[in-house]
N, C-alpha and C positions, 0 to 999 in steps of 0.2 A: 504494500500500500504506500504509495505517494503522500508528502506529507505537505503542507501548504505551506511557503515562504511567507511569512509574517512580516511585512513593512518595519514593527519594531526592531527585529533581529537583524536586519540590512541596515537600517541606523546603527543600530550597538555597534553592527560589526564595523561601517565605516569611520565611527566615533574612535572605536579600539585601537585599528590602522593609523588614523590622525594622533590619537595617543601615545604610538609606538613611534611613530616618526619623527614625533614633537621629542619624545623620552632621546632616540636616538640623536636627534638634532644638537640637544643641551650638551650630552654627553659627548661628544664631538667636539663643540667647544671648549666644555670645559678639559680634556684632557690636551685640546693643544691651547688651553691659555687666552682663548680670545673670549672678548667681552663686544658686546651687541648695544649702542646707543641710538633711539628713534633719532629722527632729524626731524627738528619743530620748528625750521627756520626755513625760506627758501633763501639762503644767502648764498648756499653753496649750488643754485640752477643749473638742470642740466647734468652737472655729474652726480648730485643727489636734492632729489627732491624734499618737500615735507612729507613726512611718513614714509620714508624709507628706513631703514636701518643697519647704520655702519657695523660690520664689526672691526672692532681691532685689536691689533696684538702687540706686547709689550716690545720693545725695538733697542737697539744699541742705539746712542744720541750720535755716534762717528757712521753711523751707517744711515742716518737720516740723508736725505738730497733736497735742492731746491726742486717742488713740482711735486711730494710727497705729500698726501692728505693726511692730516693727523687729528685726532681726538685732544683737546686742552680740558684742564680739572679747572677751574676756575672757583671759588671760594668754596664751600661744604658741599653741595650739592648741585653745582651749575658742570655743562659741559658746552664745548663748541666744538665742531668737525671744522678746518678751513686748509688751507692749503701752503703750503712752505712758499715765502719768496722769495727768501735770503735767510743764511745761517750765518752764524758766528761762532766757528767750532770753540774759538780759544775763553770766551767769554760765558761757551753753554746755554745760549739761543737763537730764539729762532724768530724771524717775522713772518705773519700769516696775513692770508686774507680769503674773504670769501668769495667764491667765483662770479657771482654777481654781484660784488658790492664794487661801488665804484674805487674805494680809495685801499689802502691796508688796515688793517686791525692797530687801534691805537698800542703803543708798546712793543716790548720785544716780551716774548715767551721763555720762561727758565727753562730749562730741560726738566728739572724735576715735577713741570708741571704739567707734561707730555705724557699719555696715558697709554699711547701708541700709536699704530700708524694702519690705515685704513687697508685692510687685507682683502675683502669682499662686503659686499652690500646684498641687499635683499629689497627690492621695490615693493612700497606699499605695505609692509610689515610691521610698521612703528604705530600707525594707525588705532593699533589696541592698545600699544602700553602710552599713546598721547591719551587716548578715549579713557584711560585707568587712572589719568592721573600722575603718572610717570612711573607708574609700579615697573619694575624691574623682569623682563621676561623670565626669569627663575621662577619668580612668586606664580607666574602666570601658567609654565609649566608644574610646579608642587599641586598648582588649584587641579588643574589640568588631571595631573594623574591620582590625587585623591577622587577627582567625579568620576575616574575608570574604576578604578578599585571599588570605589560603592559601587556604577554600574554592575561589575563584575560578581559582587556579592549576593544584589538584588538580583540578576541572571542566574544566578547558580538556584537561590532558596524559591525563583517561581519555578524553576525545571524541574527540580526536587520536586514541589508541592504537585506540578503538571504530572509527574510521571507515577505518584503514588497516587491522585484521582485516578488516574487509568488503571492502576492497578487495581485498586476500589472498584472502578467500575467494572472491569474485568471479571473480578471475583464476583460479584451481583450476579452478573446476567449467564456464569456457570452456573448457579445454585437452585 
């Protein structure tokens, strides 16, 4: 007997998938070191929009170059993505500017305030942790694989329940 594909179960299961890939995604990251910041600006147009999301990885300040897009920490919790247009190796910064902005980024950047340097991006991705508030894509995966695991619980104790009705019923309509 053919059993009937349940629209719920094709949800789970592509929710599951998204969960696995997301789970894999983070993990990826994190064991090569790269951190993921949204782009809430369009000052950098064009190579990165609003709601993209850089990632970047931590870099030797002697291996930076003029033309290099970098991540800056700016006071407790501020970031900015813009681009190298002159270094000063011997002094330990750097001048940046945004690709669309007309002028440079006031000041020269310390090297210690350089978070990294822009490895890959992801279009349209930032979208959620802008929408969140600036929640941090970890948080958003933790959330992420808590609502699988309950999915996955609440699947297991309906199938349980489905298959011992049937068995119930089973036993009824021998007797």
């Amino acid at each position: 007997m053919m059993s009937k594909v349940k629209p719920a179960n094709i949800l789970f299961n592509i929710f599951m998938i998204i969960a696995m890939l997301a789970a894999g995604f983070v993990g990826f990251n994190l064991v090569t070191g790269t951190k993921g910041y949204a782009v809430v600006s369009d000052s950098m147009k064009e190579t990165l929009n609003k709601g993209d999301v850089v990632f970047v990885r931590e870099t030797d300040f002697d291996s930076l170059n003029v033309g290099d897009v970098i991540t800056v920490k700016v006071g407790d919790k501020g970031y900015f993505t813009h681009r190298i247009v002159d270094i000063d190796y011997e002094s330990q910064t750097v001048k940046t500017k945004g690709d669309a902005n007309p002028s440079n980024d006031p000041g020269r950047t310390e090297s210690k305030m350089i978070v990294g340097k822009m490895w890959y991006k992801l279009p349209l991705a930032g979208y959620l942790s802008i929408w969140l508030g600036g929640s941090t894509a970890k948080k958003g995966i933790i959330i992420l694989t808590v609502a699988a695991c309950v999915l996955i619980a609440l699947n297991s104790i309906i199938a349980a329940k489905n298959k011992n009705r049937r068995k119930e019923d089973g036993g009824n309509e021998q007797n």
